[in-house]
N, C-alpha and C positions, 0 to 999 in steps of 0.2 A: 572538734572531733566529730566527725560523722559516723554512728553505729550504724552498722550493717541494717536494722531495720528497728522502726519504731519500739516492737514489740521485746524487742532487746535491751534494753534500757531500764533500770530500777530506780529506784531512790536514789542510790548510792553510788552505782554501776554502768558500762556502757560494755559493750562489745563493736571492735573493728576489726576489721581484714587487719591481718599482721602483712608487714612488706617487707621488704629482703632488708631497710634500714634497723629493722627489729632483732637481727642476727643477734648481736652482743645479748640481748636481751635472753632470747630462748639458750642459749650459750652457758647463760647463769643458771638458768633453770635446769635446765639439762645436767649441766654440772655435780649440782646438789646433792650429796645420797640421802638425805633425808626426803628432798620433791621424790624423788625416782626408784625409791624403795619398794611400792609396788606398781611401778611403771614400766619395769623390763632394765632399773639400774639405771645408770649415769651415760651419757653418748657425749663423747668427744666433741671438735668444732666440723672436725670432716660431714661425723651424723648427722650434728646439727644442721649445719649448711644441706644436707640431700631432704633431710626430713623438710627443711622451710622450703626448698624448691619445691618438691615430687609431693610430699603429704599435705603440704598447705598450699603454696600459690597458685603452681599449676591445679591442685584439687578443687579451688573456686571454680578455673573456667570447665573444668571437665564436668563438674557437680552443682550447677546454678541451683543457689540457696541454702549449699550445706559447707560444711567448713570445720576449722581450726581457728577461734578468734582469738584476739586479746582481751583480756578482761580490763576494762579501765575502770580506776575507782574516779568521778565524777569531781568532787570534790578538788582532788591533788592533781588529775592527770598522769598518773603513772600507774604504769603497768604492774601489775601486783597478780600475773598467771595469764590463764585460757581458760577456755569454756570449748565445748565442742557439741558437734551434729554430723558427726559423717560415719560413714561407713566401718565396720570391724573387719579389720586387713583381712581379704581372701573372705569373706561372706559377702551377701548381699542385705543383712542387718544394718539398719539402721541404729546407731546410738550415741546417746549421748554422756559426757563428760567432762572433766576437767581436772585444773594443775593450779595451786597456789604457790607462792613464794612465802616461806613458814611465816612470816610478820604480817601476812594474811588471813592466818589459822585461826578457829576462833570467832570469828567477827561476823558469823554467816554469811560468808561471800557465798561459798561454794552452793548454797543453798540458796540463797535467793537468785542466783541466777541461774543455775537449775530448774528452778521453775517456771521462769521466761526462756529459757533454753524448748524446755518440754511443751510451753502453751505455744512457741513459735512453730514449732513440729507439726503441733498438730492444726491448728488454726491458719497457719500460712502456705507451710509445705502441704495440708492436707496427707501426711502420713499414716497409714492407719495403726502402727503399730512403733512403739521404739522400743531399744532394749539398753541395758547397760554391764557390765560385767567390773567387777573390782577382784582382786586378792584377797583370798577368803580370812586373813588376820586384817587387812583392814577393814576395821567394827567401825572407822569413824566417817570413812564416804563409805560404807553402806548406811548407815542414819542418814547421811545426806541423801541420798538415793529413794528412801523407803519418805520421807520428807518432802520429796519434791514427786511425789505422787506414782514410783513406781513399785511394783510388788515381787518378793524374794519368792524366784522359783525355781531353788534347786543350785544345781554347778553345773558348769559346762566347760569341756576340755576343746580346744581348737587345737589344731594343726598346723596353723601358721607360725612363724618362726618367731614374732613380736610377741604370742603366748606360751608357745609350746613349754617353754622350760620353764614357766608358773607353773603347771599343774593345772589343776582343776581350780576355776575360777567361780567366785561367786555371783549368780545369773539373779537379773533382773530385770524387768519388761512389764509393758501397759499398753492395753490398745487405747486407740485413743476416743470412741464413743465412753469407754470409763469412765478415764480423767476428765473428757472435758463434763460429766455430771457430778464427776464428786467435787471438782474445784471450781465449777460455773462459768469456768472460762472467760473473766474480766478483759475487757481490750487492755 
């Protein structure tokens, strides 16, 4: 398996470009009302299938260096979620994110690669700024959130159709001269 870029990579973790053989995959994920609860709900194979085209594959070449990855655990080789770097539908925000499969929960996936998520932003992409946004009842990626070095400021309601009917969203963001002094920014 070859990860998207060095900096991507943990202990435990890799991230790659997902490819259209990954459908089944996002399929389950999508599925799940437990993954998709504060996601915008469960998306059929139809969604799924436009989402892997139009939000991931085509989004590589449109968006060189930012993405929708697969989360690989190193160890097993399987896919156990995503991790993300791209854009909030309809802004020009930068953020990042991610999606476990429950037998992932727990284990600090989501966190530790959140934080190679975040150091890649800003050390490779040179971003100056990223944000993140969750559902204001999930308490548990916001800890992951506030952990991998971003700070709660406030809610924010979008317009776009993938938020509108959340509500008001829990807002988080960092620029990146911050983080890379409070975490020393390790290669």
């Amino acid at each position: 398996m070859e990860p998207v870029h060095p900096l991507l990579v943990t202990p435990r973790l890799a991230l790659r470009r997902f490819r259209a053989n990954d459908l089944e995959f996002l399929c389950r994920l999508n599925a799940d009302p437990d993954v998709t609860r504060h996601t915008g709900g469960t998306k059929d194979r139809a969604q799924t299938e436009q989402m892997l085209r139009v939000r991931v594959i085509d989004y590589y070449e449109a968006n060189p260096g930012l993405g929708i990855w697969a989360t690989i655990e190193r160890d097993t080789g399987a896919c156990v979620g995503l991790h993300l770097l791209n854009h909030i539908q309809g802004e020009t925000l930068i953020q990042v994110g991610y999606q476990l499969v429950p037998e992932a929960w727990g284990k600090g996936y989501a966190t530790e690669m959140a934080v190679a998520v975040v150091r890649y932003a800003f050390k490779v992409m040179a971003l100056p700024r990223i944000v993140a946004i969750t559902d204001l009842p999930n308490v548990a990626s916001q800890r992951v959130l506030l952990k991998a070095g971003l700070h709660r400021n406030g809610e924010r309601v979008f317009a776009h159709p993938a938020y509108a009917p959340q509500g008001p969203l829990a807002w988080f963001e960092r620029d990146a001269g911050e983080w890379l002094a409070a975490f020393g920014a390790p290669a």
